[in-house]
Residue, then its C-alpha position, 0 to 999 in steps of 0.5 A: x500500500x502506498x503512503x499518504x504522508x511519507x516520500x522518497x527523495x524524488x517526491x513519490x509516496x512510499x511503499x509502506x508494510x504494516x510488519x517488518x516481515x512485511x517488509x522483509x518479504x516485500x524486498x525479497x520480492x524486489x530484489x528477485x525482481x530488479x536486482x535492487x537490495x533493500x532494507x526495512x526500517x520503521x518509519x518514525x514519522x508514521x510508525x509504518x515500515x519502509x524501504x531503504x537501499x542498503x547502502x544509504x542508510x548507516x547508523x551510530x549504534x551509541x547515539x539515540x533521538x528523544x524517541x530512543x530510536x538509534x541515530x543516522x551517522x553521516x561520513x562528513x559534515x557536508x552529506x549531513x548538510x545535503x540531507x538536513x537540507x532534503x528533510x527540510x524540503x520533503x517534510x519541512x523540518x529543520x535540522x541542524x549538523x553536529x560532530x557524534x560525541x563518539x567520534x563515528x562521524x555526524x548527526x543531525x539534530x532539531x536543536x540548533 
């Protein structure tokens, strides 16, 4: 079922499964299909679950959001800035880049 609220980089509506073996299934399907290697992840804006492409998504596994979910790590400060500034856009959220405490590269954040 595709979502109402949630979009992808390029504006679509995503895909949205209402389990993660849902969406486990869903990717199998696709990569058996296109070739393409997804991952599910649960969405935190709709509570719904997604895919990702497996190489986009990495994450801080010692730094957690208000919502106790684990933090997207970002190699440098600029990709952060690129991806702060597509939220901005897509959802209208403004976040801000700061270095991981940990030193595993850089998070975004809603205080500025």
């Amino acid at each position: 079922m595709k979502s109402t609220t949630c979009k992808g980089q390029k504006g679509q509506f995503l895909e949205e499964y209402l389990s993660q073996s849902a969406a486990i299934h869903g990717a199998d399907e696709i990569k058996k299909q296109y070739g393409h290697d997804l991952a599910p992840y649960q969405c935190r804006a709709c509570g719904y679950w997604h895919l990702n492409p497996v190489q986009t998504r990495r994450q801080c596994f010692l730094c957690t959001d208000s919502s106790l979910f684990q933090k997207d790590i970002y190699a440098t400060r600029d990709e952060a800035i690129n991806t702060a500034d597509r939220i901005r856009k897509e959802k209208k959220i403004q976040l801000f880049p700061y270095k991981c405490p940990h030193g595993s590269g850089w998070h975004l954040s809603k205080k500025g």
